[in-house]
N, C-alpha and C positions, 0 to 999 in steps of 0.2 A: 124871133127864132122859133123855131116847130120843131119838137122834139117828136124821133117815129121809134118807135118801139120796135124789136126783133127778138122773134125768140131763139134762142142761142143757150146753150148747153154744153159746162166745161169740156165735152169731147169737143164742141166746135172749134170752143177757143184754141185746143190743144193740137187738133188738125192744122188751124191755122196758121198757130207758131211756127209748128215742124214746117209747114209747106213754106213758110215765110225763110225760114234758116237753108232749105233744100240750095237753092240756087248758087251759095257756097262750095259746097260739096262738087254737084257737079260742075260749076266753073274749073275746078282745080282736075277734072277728069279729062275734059274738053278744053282747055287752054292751050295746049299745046298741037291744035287742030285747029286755030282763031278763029273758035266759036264761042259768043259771049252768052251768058246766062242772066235773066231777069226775072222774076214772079213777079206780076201785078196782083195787088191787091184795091181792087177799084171802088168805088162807092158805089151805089143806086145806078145800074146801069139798064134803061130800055131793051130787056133781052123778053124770050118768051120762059125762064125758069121762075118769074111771078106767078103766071099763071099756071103752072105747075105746082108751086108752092102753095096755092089756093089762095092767094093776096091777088088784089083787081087793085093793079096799078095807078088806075085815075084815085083811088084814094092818097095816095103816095103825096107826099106838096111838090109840087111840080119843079120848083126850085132845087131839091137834095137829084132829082135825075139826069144822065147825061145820056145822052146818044151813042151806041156803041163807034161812030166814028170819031167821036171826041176821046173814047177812053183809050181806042187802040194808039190814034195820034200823040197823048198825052203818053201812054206805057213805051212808044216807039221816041217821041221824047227825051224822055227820062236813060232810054238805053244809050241812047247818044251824050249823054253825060256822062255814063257810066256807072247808070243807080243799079245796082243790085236787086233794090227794091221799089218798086213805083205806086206811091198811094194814090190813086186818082181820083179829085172829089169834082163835082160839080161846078163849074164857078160860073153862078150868076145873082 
């Protein structure tokens, strides 16, 4: 196993929560217009906000990344179940 480092900063965590809890809320605004609500919260996903970030991807283990067509299928998924929340990690 390969352990990757992120730096992360109790605001992050704290964004995260809220935005993770969000989808509650507005389900209960939007439900009665059978609109359903999901947050994904994805793994290491091939986008271009690495290299914004200032991280060069091919460092990354190739293993922890997934294709953004694997993440949206996996979050599209999980809405079909009826997850609220969709953690999407890699699997290989």
């Amino acid at each position: 196993m390969t352990a990757v480092r992120v730096r992360a900063t109790r605001h992050d965590f704290a964004m995260l929560n809220a935005l993770a809890d969000t989808p509650a809320a507005m389900q209960q605004e939007v439900a009665s217009k059978g609109v359903r609500v999901q947050v994904a919260l994805p793994g290491a996903t091939r986008t271009a906000i690495w290299e914004k970030a200032g991280t060069d991807i091919t460092t990354l283990p190739q293993s922890i990344l997934m294709d953004v067509d694997e993440m949206v299928d996996a979050a599209l998924a999980g809405l079909d179940r009826g997850e609220k929340r969709n953690h999407s990690f890699a699997a290989r």
